[in-house]
N, C-alpha and C positions, 0 to 999 in steps of 0.2 A: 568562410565557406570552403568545403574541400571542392577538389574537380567533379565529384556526383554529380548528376545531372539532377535539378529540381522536382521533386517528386519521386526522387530514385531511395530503394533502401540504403543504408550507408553500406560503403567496402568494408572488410573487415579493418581496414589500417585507422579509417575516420573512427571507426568505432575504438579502438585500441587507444587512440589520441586521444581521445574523449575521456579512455579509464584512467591514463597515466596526466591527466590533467586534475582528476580528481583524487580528494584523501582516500583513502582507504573507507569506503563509504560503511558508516555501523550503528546504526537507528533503530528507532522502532515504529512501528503503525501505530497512530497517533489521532485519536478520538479523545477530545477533553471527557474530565470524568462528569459534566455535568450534562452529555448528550448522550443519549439510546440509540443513536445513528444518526448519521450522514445529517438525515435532515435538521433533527435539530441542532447539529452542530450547524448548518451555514444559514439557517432560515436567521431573518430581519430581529424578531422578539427573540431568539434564546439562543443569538449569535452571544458566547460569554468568551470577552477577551479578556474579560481579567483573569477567567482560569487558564485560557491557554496562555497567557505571560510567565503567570505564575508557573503552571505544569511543563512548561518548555524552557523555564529555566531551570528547573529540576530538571530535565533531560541533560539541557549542555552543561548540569555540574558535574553528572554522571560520567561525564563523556561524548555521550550520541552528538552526532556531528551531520544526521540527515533524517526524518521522518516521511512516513509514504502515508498520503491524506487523501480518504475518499469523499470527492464532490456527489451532489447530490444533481442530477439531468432536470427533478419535477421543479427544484427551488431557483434554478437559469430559465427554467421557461415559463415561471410565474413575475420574475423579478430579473430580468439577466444582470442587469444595471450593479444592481442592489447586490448579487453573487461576485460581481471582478468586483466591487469596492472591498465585500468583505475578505474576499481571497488576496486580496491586495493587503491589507492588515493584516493578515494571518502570515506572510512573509515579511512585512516589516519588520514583527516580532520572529520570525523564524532565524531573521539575518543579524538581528541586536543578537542573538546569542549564537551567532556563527553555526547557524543549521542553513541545512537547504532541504530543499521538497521535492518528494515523487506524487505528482498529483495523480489521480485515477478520477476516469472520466467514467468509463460504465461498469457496471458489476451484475453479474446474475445470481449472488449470495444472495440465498432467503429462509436465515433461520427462523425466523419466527413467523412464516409461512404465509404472511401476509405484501402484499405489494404497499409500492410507496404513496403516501400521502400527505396532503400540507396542510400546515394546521397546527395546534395542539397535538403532541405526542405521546401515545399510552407511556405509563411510566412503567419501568421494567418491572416481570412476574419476579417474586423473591425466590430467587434460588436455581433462578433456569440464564443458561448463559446464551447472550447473544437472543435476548428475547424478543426486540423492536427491532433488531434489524432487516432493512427490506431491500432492495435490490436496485438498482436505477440504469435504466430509467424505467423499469419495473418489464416485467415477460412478455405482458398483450404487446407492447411496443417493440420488443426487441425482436420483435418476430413478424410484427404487422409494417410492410414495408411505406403504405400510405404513412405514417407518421415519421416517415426516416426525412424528410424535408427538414422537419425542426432539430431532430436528432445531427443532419450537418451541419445546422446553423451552430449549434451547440458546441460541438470539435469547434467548428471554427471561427469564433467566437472566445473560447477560451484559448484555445492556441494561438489564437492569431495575434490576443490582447500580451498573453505572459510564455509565447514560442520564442523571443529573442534577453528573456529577465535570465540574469546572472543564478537570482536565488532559486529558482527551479532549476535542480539538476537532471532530470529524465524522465518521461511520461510514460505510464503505465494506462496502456489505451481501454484495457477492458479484465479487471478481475475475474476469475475461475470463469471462463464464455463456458454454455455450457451446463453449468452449475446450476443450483437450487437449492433444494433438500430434499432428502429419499421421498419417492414418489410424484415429484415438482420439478424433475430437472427438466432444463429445456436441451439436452444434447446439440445434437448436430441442429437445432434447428437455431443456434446462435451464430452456427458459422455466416452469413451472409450478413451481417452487422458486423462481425470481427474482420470482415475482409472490408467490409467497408470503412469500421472506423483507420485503418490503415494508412488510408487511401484521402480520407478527409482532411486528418492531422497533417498528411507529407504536403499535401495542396496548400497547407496552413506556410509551410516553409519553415517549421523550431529549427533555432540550430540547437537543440537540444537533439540526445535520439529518443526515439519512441521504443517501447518493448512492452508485449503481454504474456503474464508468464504461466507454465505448464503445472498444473497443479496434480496430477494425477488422476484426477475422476473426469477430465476430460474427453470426449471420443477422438481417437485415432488421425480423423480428417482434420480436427482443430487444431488439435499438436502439429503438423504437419503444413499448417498454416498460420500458426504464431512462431516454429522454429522460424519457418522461411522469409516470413514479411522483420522479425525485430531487426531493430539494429544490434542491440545488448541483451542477449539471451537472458531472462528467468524462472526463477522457479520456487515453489512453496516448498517445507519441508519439516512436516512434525516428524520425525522419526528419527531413530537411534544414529548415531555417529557413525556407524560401516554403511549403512544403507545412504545414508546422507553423503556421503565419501563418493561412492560410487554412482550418484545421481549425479555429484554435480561434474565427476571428472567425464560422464559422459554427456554431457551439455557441453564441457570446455572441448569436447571435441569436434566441437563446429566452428572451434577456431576464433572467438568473438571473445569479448568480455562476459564475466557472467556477474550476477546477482541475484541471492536470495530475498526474497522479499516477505516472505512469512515462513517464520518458522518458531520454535522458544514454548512445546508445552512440557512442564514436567514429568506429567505421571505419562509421556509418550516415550521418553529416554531422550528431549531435546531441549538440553539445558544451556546457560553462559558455559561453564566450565567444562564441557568437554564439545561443544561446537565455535565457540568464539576461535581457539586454536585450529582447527580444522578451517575454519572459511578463512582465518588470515595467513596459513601456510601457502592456502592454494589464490589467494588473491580476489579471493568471493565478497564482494559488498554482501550485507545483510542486514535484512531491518525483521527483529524480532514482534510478535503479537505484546499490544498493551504497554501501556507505560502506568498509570494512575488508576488504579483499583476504583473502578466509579458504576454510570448507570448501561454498560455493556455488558457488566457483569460476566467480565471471561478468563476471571479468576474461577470460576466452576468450569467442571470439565462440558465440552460439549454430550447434548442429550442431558443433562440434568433436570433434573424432577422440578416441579415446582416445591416449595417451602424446604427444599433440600439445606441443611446448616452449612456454615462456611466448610469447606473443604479445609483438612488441616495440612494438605500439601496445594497451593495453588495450582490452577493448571497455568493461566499466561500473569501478565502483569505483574509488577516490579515495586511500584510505590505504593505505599496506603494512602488514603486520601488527605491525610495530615504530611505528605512526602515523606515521609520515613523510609526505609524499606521495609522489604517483605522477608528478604534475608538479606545481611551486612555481606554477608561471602560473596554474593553474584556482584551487588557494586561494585566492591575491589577487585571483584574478577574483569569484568566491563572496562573499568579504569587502568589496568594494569596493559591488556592488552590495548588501550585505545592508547597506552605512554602518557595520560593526562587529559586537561580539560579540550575536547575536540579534536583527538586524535595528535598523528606525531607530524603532520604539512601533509604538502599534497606529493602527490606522485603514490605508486604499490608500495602495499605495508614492505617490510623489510622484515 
């Protein structure tokens, strides 16, 4: 532990320790291709380890050396038990191939416009991307403070079980706050759970640090309270390499570590090949969208039609379902900058 005081955000120095502690962190967000979201990847029936074994070892052949995995709030408070056993597997195999995890505990992403449910899972529309995914612990909640009891138990619960595991490398307290989809967002009425989940996680004690990052469509007041409250600054970034350049040098100017945590769509101008060297000049962890072309379906550009044909340029993900790639170029590119299988050790790329 550093001299912080318990419940304190980290100094910038603990934070700094914390980056040069770790590889040059360069993954992807990591949903096996046999789940439509969160839920059915962690729910009891259609938890599938043999694809995430299989799919994650396709990652660390690539290279990637950390994936950022969204838990689902409704499948810990129907089974909490049953959630840390299977999060508990989900980093055995993440550490047999020398990856570690950025867990995400809330999210107000809601493309396919519906709130979360347990159950049996719609199986994705053909051709519309990101079509099951739902948000957790879904909007009435994130908003209705009578339900925030269980929503602590939850942070703390999960922090409390895997705040001190080696194989978690940093928690990602709350995906796009905020967010939705045009027409759905919940704006500013997310802040007061983003302040909270803050506040719950540090109570938890991780020596891990926490951070939730700035996506852009955020309002004003939440940016302003995820700069302030992370330990390690981040941020999303589908967009061209100048505009990316200039996002992230002005985040590093809070002095902190930074990380990108989503970024990698093609037809936006945010490719391996001209952002992999840009985040490892400036010392930027990054975890790109998609690894396994599966039932997220985000290889279609977002807003895709339904019965839309496969795009002949993907927008995100990397492998076909058969692990092959989608193009040979970005592997070698992946691989080249990572120096081989999981990066070149630990400490800032070189």
């Amino acid at each position: 532990m550093s001299g912080t005081a318990h419940g304190a955000r980290w100094t910038p120095e603990r934070a700094q320790r914390w980056a040069d502690s770790q590889p040059w962190l360069c993954g992807c967000n990591f949903v096996p291709s046999t789940a439509v979201n969160s839920t059915e990847m962690w729910q009891a029936d259609s938890f599938d380890e043999t694809a995430i074994e299989r799919e994650l070892g396709w990652a660390a052949d690539i290279g990637f050396n950390s994936v950022r995995v969204f838990l689902q709030y409704l499948v810990w408070e129907a089974d909490p038990d049953g959630l840390a056993r299977r999060m508990d597997r989900l980093l055995t195999v993440t550490s047999r191939h020398g990856i570690s995890v950025m867990p995400v505990l809330f999210d107000d992403c809601c493309q396919s416009g519906r709130q979360p449910y347990l159950g049996r899972q719609d199986p994705p529309i053909p051709g519309v991307c990101l079509s099951g995914w739902t948000p957790s612990p879904g909007h009435a909640r994130a908003v209705e403070q009578a339900a925030w009891p269980r929503l602590a138990e939850y942070v703390s619960d999960i922090v409390g079980q895997f705040g001190q595991d080696e194989r978690v490398a940093i928690w990602d307290l709350y995906n796009e706050p905020g967010g939705g989809r045009p027409g759905g967002a919940l704006g500013e009425g997310s802040l007061p759970l983003l302040k909270s989940a803050f506040e719950w996680a540090r109570a938890a004690e991780p020596s891990q640090p926490l951070t939730v990052g700035t996506f852009g469509g955020e309002p004003e007041s939440l940016t302003q309270v995820l700069l302030a409250e992370s330990d390690v600054i981040s941020f999303h970034a589908y967009m061209d390499p100048e505009r990316t350049r200039k996002m992230l040098l002005r985040l590093q100017a809070h002095g902190r570590p930074v990380l990108c945590t989503e970024w990698m769509a093609r037809t936006t101008e945010s490719r391996f090949e001209t952002h992999l060297p840009l985040f490892k000049d400036h010392h930027v962890g990054c975890y790109s969208w998609g690894l396994v072309a599966g039932k997220t379906q985000t290889y279609y550009p977002w807003r895709s039609q339904e019965g839309a044909p496969e795009p002949e340029v993907w927008f995100s993900d990397v492998l076909r379902e058969d692990g092959t790639p989608y193009r040979p170029e970005e592997i070698a590119a992946i691989r080249r900058h990572l120096g081989g299988a999981n990066g070149e050790g630990r400490g800032a790329p070189k």
